[in-house]
N, C-alpha and C positions, 0 to 999 in steps of 0.2 A: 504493500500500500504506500503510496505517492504518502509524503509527511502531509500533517492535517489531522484534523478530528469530526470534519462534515464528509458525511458519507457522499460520495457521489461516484458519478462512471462515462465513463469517454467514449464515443462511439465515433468511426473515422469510416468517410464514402471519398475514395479515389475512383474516379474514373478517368476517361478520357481529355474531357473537356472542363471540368470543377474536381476539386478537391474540397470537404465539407466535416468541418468536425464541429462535435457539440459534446458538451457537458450535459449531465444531468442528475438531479438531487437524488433522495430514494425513493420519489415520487414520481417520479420520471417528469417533474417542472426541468422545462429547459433555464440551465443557469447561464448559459455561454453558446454560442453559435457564432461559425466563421463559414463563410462562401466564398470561395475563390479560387482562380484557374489554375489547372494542373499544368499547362504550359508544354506538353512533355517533359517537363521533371517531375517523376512521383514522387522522389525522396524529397527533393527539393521542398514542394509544394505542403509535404507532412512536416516536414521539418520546420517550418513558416509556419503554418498554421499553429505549431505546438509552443513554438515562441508567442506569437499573438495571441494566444490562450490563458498564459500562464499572464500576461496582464489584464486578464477580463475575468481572474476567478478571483475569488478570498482566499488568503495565504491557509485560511484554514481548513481549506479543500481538500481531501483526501479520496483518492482515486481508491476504487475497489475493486474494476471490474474494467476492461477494455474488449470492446467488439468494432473487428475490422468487414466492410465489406466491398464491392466496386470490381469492377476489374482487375486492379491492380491490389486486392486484398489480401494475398497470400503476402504480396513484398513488403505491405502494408503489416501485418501482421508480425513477420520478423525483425521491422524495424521499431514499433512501438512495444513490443511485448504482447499481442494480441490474446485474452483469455479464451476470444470464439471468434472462428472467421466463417462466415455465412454467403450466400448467392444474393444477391442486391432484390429479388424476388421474395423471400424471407423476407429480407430486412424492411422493403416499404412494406410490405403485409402487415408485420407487426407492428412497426409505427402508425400504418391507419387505422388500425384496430384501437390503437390509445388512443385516437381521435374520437374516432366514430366506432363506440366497440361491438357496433351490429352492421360495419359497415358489409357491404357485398358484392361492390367492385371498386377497384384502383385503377385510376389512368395517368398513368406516368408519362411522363415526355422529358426527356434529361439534351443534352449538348449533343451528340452523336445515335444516342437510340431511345425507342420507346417502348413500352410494357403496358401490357391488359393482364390485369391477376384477378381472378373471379375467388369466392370465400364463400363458405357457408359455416357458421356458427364458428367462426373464427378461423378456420382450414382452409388452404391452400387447394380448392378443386382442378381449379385448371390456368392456366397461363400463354400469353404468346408474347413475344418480344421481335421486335424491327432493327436489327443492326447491319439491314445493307444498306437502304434506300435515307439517302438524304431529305428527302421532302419529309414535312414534320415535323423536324428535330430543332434544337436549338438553334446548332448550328448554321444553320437554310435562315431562319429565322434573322439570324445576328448577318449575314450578308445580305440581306434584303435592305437593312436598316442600312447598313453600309453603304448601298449601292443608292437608297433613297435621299440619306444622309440626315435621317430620322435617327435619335437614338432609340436602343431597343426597349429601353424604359420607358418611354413614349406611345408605343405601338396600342396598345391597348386604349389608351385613349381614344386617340384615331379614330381605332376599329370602334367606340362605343357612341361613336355621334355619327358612324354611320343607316342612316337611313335605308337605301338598295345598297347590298352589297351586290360590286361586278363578279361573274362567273369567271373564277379564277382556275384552268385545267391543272388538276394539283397530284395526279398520281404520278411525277417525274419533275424534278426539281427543275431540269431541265426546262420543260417545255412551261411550266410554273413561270419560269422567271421571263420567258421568252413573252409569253402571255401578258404578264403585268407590264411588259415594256408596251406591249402594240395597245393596251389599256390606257396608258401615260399617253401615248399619241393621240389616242382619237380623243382627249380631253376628260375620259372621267374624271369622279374629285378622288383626292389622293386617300380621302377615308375610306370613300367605299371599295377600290381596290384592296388596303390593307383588311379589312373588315370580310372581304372576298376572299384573300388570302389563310384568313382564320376559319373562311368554309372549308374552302379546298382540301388544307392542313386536316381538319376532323375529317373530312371526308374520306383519305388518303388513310388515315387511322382508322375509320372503323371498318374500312375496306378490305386492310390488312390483315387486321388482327381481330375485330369481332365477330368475323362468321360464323354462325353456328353456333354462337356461345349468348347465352342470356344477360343481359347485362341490367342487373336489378337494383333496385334502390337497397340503401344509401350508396352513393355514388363520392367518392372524392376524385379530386383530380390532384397532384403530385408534380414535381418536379420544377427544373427550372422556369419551364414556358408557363406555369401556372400560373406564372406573376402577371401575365398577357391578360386582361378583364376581358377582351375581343375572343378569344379562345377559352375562358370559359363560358361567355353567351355563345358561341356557335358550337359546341357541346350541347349543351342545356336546350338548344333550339332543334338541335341534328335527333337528340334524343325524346328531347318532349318531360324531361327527369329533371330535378334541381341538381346541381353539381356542387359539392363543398370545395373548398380553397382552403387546407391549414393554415395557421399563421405562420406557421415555418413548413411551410412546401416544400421549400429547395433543398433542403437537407433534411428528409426526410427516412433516405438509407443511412443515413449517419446516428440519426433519433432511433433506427428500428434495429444498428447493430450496440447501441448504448441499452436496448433495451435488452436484447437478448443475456449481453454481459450480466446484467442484474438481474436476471431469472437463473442463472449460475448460482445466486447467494455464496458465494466466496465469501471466505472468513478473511477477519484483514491479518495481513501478510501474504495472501494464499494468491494473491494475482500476479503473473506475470510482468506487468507490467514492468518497462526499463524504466522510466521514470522521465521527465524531462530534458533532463539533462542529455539526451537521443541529439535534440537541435545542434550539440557543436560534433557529433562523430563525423568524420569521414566513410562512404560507405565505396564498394566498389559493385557494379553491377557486369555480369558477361555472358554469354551462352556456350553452348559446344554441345556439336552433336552426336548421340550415341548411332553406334553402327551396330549395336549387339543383334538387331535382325532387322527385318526388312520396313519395319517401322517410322527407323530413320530419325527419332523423336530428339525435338530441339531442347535440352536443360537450360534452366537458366537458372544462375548462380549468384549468390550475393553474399561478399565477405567484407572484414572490417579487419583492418590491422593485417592486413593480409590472412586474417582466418576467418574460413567460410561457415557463415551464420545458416545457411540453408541453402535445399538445392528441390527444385520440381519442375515437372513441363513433360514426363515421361509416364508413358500408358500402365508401365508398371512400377513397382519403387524400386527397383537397382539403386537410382541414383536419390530417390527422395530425403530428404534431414527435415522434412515438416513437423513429421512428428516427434521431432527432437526439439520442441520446443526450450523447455524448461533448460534443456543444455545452452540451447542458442540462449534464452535470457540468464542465467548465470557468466555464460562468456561478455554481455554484453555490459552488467554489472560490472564485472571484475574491471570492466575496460575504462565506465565511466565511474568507476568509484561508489556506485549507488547501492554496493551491498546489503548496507545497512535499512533499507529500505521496508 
């Protein structure tokens, strides 16, 4: 346990495009919340954020429990001390359940991909996820803005004084964007376009990802695009359903792997956790590939001090050290001093 005497637990979403970490009491009240880009540095980006943390808590904040999840949640996991590492599917589940704890579908939309998680009596029934097509995502979203010269903070505005939204062809970013330019030319107003753009976007999502699947009240919506007001009325309109908005949306894997960490009830001392003091290590990252059969599978390595903290990426564990946790947090202790912990 992190020094302190207020119970609390950390919960870390790396992905692609944000990195998102939050604290939280034993109530699971958010005490601390950071949103910010991953840049392509995962380490980088946790290592920042755990600096920016440590001036947003009370010195008498005591870490109990750390849950990593994200794409990058295994790397994530060995460099914080992670007590649970979980699929980002989990982790918003559980976080909209503390919201809405009869909720019954999730709609996530994050920087690079999106998620449909359906629940019934709090389970996990069934799921789809979008991680090839750009249209949707944040990212489509934040070049738009770009390219408009609208910020993306803005967009939702826009879209909510729009009256006719233009028909915006949205199942290919591509032709999406080709589209909203021949829209600018023949003089629409720039609201109803963006407001058009917020159809398309749902339209493109539940084309994807809802077929076939019931999608029932209560309804939240998640992620970073949540912040868009324009994209939750063309949800709520597409669907004919109210749609909730958490007041922390956007790091809401980050809330659902804090949460998981605290259903562990670790006794204190008993958490992995490295401790803070993580933000000054050097870390090294590498791959190399095994030829042991015709597999070919990529590892990818992470060492500190020239000694490697962990190894995964292979179909079977030859090469795995994941589950050498507690080795990798003692080595990482001994490194930064934080035995005593």
């Amino acid at each position: 346990m992190e020094t302190g005497t207020t119970r609390a637990y950390l919960g870390i979403d790396v992905g692609s495009v944000s990195t998102n970490l939050v604290v939280l009491d034993e109530h699971a009240a958010v005490l601390a919340a950071i949103y910010r880009r991953t840049q392509g540095q995962p380490i980088r980006a946790v290592q920042e954020g755990l600096k920016e943390l440590t001036g947003m808590i009370d010195p008498d904040i005591g870490i109990m429990g750390v849950g990593a999840t994200g794409s990058a949640r295994h790397l994530t996991g060995v460099i914080v001390g992670a007590d649970i590492v979980k699929n980002e599917i989990t982790a918003h589940a559980v976080a909209a359940s503390q919201v809405v704890p009869d909720v019954n579908t999730v709609l996530e939309i994050g920087g690079q991909d999106s998620k449909l998680i359906v629940l019934s009596d709090g389970v996990v029934t069934d799921f789809a996820m979008n991680s090839v097509c750009a249209a949707g995502t944040g990212s489509f979203l934040d070049h738009q803005s770009t390219r408009l010269g609208i910020p993306i903070e803005d967009f939702g505005g826009y879209a909510m004084r729009s009256e006719n939204p233009a028909h915006i062809a949205g199942r290919c970013s591509v032709f999406a964007e080709s589209d909203m330019i021949h829209k600018q030319q023949v003089g629409i107003a720039i609201d109803d376009i963006i407001y058009g753009l917020c159809h398309a976007l749902v339209r493109n999502y539940l084309n994807n990802l809802a077929k076939g699947k019931d999608l029932a009240p209560p309804i939240v919506f998640q992620g970073g695009v949540a912040a868009n007001a324009g994209m939750k009325r063309a949800f709520e309109e597409a669907l004919g359903l109210e749609v909730v908005v958490p007041a922390h949306h956007n790091v809401m894997g980050a809330i659902g792997s804090a949460i998981l960490a605290m259903e562990l009830e670790l006794e204190p001392g008993e958490t992995a956790f490295n401790g803070f003091s993580v933000t000054d290590m050097e870390y090294e990252t590498s791959s190399f590939g095994c030829n042991g059969c015709s597999n070919t599978c990529e590892i990818i390595r992470i060492k500190v001090e020239g000694r490697t903290l962990a190894r995964w990426g292979g179909r079977c564990d030859k090469w795995d050290m994941q589950d050498n946790a507690p080795a990798a947090a003692n080595m990482m202790k001994s490194s930064t001093g934080a035995g005593d912990q």
